[in-house]
Every structure is written in C-alpha cells, then in structure tokens.
C-alpha positions in Angstrom: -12.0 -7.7 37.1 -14.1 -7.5 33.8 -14.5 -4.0 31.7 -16.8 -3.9 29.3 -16.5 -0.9 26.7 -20.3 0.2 24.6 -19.9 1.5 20.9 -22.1 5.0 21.9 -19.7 5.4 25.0 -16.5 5.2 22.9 -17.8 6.7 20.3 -18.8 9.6 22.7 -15.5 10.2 24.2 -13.3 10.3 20.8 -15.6 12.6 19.5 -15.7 14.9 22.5 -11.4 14.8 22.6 -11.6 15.9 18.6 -13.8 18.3 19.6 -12.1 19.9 22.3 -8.5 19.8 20.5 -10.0 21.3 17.2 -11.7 24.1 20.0 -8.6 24.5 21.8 -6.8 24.9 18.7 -8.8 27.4 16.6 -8.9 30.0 19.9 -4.9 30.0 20.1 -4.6 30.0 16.2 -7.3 33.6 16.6 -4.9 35.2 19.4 -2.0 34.2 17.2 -3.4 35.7 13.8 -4.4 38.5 15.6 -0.7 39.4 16.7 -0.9 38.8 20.6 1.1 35.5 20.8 3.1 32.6 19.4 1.8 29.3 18.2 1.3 27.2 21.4 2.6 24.3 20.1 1.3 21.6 22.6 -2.1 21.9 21.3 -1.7 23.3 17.6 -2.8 20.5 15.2 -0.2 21.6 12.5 2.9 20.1 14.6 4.0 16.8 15.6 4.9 15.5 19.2 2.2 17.4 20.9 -1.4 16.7 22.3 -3.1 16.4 19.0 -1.0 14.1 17.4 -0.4 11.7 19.8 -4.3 11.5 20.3 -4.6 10.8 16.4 -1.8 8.0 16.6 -3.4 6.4 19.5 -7.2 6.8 17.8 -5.5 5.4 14.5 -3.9 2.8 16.7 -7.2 1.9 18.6 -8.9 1.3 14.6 -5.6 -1.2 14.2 -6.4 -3.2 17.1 -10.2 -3.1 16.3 -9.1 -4.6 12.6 -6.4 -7.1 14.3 -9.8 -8.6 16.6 -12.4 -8.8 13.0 -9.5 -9.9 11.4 -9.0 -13.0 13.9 -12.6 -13.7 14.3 -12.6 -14.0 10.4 -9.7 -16.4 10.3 -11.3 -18.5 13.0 -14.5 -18.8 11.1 -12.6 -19.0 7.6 -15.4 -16.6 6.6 -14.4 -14.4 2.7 -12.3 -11.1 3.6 -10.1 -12.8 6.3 -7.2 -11.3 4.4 -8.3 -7.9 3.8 -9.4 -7.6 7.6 -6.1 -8.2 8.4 -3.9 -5.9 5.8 -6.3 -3.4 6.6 -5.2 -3.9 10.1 -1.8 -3.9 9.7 -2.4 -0.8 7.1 -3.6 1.4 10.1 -0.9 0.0 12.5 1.2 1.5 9.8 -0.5 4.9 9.8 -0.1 4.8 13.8 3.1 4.4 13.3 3.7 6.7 10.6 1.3 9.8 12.4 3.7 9.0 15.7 6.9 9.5 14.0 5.6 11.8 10.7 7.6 8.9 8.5 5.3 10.9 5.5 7.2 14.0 6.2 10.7 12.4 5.9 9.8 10.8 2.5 8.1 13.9 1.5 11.5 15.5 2.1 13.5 13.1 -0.1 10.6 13.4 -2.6 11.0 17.1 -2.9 14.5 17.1 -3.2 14.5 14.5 -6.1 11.6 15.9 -8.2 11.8 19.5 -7.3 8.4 19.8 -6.6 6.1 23.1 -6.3 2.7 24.5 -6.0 -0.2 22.1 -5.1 2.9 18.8 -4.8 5.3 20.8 -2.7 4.2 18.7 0.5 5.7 16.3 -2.3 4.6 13.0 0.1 1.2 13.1 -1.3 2.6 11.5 -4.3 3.6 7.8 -3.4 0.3 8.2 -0.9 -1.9 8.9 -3.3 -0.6 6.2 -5.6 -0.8 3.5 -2.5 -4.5 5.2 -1.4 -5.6 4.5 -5.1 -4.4 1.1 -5.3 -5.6 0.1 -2.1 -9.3 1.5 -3.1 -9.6 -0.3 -6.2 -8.1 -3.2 -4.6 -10.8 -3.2 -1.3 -13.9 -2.2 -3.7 -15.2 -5.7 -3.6 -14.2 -6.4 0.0 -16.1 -3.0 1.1 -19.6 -4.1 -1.2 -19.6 -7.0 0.4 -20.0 -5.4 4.1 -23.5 -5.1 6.0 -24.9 -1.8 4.5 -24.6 0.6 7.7 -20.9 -0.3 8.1 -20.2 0.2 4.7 -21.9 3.8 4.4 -19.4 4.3 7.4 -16.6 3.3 5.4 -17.2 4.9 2.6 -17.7 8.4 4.4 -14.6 8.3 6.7 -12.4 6.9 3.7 -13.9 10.1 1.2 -13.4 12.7 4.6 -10.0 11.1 5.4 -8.7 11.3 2.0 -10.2 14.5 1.4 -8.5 16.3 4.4 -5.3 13.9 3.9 -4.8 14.6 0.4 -8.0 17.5 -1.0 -6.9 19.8 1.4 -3.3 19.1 1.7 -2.4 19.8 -1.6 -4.4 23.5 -1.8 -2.3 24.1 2.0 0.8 22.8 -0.3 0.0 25.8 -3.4 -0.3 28.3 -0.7 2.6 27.4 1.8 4.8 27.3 -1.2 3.5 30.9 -2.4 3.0 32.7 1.0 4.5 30.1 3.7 3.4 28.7 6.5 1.9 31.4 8.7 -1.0 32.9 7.0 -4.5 33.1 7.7 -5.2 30.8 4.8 -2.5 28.1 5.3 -4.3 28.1 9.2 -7.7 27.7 7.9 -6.7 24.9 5.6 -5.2 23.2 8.1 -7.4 23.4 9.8 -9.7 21.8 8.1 -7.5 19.2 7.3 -6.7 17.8 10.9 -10.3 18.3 12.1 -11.8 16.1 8.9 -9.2 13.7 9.3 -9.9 13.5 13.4 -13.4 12.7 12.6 -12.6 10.3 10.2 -11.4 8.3 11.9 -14.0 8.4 14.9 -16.5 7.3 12.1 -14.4 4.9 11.2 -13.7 3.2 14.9 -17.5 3.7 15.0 -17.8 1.2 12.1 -15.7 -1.0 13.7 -17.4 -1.4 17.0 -20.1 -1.8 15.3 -19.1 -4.7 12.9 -17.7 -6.1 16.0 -21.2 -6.4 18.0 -23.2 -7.7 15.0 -20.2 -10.5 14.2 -18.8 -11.3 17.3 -21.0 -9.8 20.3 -20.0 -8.4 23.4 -16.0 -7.7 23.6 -14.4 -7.3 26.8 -12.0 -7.1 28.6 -10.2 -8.9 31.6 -8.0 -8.6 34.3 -6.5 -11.6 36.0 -4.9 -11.9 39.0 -2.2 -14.2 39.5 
C-alpha cells in the first residue's frame, strides 16, 4: 500500500482543524462571558490536556518530523545547513514535547517563586524563552537568508506570528491576569488571540516545510509493507 500526502491537501486540513477549534472555542467563551455556563474545558484553548492542545502538540510534532526528513536529505547530500535542519528539528520535537506536558508552565512556576515576578512577567516563563528565542534568531539569521525566497517569507511570518502570540500577547494576558485574574473578558480575548496566531503559525510553517520538501527532495511518501 503506497499513500502519498499533497502540500495544498495538508495544508487544507490543519487550517480547517485551527479553524474549527478557534470557532468552537470563541462561541463557548460568548455563553460563558455572558453568565449561562462554565468553561467547557475539552475545547477551550486556555487549558491543557484537551482537544486544542493535543492538536497543537501533534501539528508542532508533524513540523519535527518534517525537519528530522530536510535534515536527513541534507546530511546525505552534505549540502550547508545540515546542522541547523536538524537542531531545528529537534527544537520543535522539544516544543511537542513541552506543549504536551506544559514543561513552560512548571518552570514558569519555579521562575515566579524565585524572582517574585508581576505585571507583564508574571507568566514569569517568558523569561528564559525569550532569552533562548533571541539566541536562536540571531543564531539562524544566516541559515534562514540563505533559503529559496518563498520559504523564507514563510519563515519569517510564522516565526514573527508565533512569537508574537507566544510572547507579544502573553505578556499583556500576564499584566491583566495578575491585575484582574484569569476570567475576564480581556484575559479571554487575549488569549485568544494568542492560541489562534500561534495555531496558524505553525500551519504556515508545515506549509514551508512541505514545500522545501517538494522543491529539494520531490515526492515524499509513504509505505506500507506487508510481511
């Protein structure tokens, strides 16, 4: 059995699940701010374990596995950016990893509690992130010049949404959850925003990929054998 998988198709699919979660989202978050019910917390996007999350840590997870392939197409044709291909890969296995199990949240915790922070750093895990996110940016400039122009456009726009959801609006949802909490209009609206930039991110971002993939490699598929 052979299954072949098109960039538009994929594409398609992620962006129609982002969609629908951000949709299903926003009408329970109305109903709740209007008084009628409680969070549903399957689908809301600011809580972890539940439909949207696991969809972002398998779509983050989808982008690793799309690096891990680049990365050993690179290596096998010793072509420049081997390296980065694969630390990037094993970067978003990381974020997988880390949107499964919220591992930002704990060290935001231990963060806080250390430094004491408030206002726009009490989600206190932006901190070590940002410094890692600015490293890493200054550290892939050359590597992400160097890609064909389309793909790097692509990068360059689901990095500046990623990080602006990831760390813009996080810290503004930080300055009003420490003022007001966690269940106001605002705080819902920010994160709102947050979730849904980030989602789309990274469906940009797999787009790239895909992309890269067919112009360096060509068709990708894959195959079931029997015994």
């Amino acid at each position: 059995m052979r299954a072949s998988l098109s960039v538009g198709r994929v594409t398609r699919v992620m962006l129609w699940i982002v969609l629908a979660l951000c949709a299903a989202h926003v009408i329970q978050a109305l109903y709740f701010l209007a008084g009628d019910i409680e969070y549903i917390k399957m689908i809301d996007l600011d809580i972890e374990g539940n439909l949207p999350s696991i969809y972002s840590a398998f779509a983050i997870a989808f982008c690793s596995m799309l690096l891990f392939v680049i990365a050993i197409d690179q290596r096998r044709k010793r072509a420049e950016g081997r390296v980065q291909w694969m630390i990037l890969a094993f970067i978003f296995l990381f974020l997988a990893l880390d949107e499964a199990v919220s591992i930002h949240e704990e060290l935001g915790d231990v963060f806080h509690a250390i430094l004491e922070t408030k206002g726009l750093l009490y989600f206190a895990w932006v901190i070590p992130y940002t410094v890692v996110a600015l490293f890493l940016g200054f550290a892939f400039l050359k590597f992400v010049w160097r890609l064909p122009r389309g793909v790097r456009i692509q990068f360059i726009v689901a990095g500046v949404l990623f990080l602006t959801g990831a760390v813009g609006i996080e810290v503004v949802s930080a300055w009003e959850a420490d003022r007001h909490g966690t269940t106001t209009p605002l705080y819902t609206i920010l994160y709102t925003i947050e979730e849904f930039l980030e989602m789309i991110a990274i469906v940009i971002f797999a787009n790239a990929l895909l992309k890269f993939i067919g112009r360096e490699i060509g068709t990708v598929a894959i195959e079931f054998r029997g015994a």
